[in-house]
RODO-2510 file (C-alpha; in nm, 4 decimals, decimal comma):
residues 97
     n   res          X          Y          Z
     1     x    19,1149     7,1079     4,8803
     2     x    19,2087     7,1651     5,2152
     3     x    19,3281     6,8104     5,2800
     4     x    19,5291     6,8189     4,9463
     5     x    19,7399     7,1400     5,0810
     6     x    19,7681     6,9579     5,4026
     7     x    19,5361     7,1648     5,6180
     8     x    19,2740     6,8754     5,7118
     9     x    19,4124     6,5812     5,7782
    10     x    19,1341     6,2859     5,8403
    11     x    19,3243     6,1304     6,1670
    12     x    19,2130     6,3969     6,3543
    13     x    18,8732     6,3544     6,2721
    14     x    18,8766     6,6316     6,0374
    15     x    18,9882     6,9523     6,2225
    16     x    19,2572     7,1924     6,0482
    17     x    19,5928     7,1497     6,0973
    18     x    19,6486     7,4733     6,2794
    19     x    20,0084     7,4694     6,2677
    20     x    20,0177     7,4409     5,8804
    21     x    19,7676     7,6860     5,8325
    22     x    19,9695     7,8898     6,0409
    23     x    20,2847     7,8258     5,8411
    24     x    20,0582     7,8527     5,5317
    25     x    19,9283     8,2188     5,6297
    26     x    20,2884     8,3579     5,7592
    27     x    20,4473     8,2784     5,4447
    28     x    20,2095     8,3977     5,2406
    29     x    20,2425     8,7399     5,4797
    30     x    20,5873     8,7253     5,4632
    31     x    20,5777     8,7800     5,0990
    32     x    20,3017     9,0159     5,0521
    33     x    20,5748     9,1921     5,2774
    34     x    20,8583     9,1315     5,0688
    35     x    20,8179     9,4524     4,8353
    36     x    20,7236     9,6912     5,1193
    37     x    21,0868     9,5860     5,3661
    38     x    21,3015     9,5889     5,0196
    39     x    21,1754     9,9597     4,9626
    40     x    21,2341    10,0199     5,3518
    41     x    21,5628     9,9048     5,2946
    42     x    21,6502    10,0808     4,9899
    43     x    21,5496    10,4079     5,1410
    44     x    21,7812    10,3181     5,4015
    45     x    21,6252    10,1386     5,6859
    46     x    21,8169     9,9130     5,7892
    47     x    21,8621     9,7769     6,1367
    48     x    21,5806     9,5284     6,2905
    49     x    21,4744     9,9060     6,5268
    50     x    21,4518    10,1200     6,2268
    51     x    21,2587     9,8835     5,9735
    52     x    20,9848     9,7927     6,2694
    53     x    20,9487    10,1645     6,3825
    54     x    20,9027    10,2543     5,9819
    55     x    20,6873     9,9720     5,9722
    56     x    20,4456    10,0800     6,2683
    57     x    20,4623    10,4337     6,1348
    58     x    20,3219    10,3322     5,8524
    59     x    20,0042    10,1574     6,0173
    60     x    20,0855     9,8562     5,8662
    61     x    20,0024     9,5928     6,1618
    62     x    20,2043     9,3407     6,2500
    63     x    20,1194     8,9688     6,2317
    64     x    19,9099     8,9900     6,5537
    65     x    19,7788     9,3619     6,4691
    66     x    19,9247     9,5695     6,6665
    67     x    20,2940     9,7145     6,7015
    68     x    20,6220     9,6238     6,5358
    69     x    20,8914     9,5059     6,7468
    70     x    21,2673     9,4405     6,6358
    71     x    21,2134     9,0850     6,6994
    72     x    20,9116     9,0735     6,4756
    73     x    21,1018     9,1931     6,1786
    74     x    21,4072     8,9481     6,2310
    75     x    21,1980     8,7096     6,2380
    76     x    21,0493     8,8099     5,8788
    77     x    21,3737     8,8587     5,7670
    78     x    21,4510     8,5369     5,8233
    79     x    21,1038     8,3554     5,6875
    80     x    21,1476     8,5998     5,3875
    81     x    21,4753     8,4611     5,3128
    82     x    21,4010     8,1107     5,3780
    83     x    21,1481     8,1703     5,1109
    84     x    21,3968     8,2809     4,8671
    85     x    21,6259     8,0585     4,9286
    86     x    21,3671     7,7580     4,8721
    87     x    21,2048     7,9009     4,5780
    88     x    21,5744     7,8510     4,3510
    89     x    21,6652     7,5623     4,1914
    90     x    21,9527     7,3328     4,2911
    91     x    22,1097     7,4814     4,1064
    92     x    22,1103     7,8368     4,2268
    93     x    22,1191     7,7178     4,5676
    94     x    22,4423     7,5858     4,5176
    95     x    22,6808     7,8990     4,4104
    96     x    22,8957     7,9780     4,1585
    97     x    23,1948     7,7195     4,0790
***
């Protein structure tokens, strides 16, 4: 399974493919995320300061478990809507006419 989803690759001699897994695990972050900034957001949060300090208040850890930091959540932001924006079709991706 793991060399289907192209975590073990069999030129290495059969070691994971950290930096997949990696990608792998910080998308699938990223949108377990997703609900919890759109709330923060609704409620009002809005700068990069305000949604990592909210964040952190909240005890919910950052990727390496500790604090938020602005960067941190632009750099969710930014996998979140990468995410989004290759989950549509060609369609969608493309705009209205």
């Amino acid at each position: 399974m793991l060399t289907r989803l192209g975590l073990l690759t069999s030129g290495n001699g059969g070691r994971i493919n950290n930096g997949k897994a990696k990608k792998h695990a910080s998308d699938a972050r990223a949108k377990a995320l997703a609900p919890t900034i759109a709330k923060l957001q609704k409620a009002g949060f809005v700068s990069l300061k305000a949604i990592a300090r909210e964040l952190s208040e909240q005890e919910i850890p950052s990727a390496q478990g500790g604090k938020w930091h602005p960067s941190s959540v632009s750099r969710l932001l930014q996998r979140l809507k990468r995410l989004e924006t290759s989950s549509r079709t060609p369609e969608e991706n493309a705009g209205p006419k």
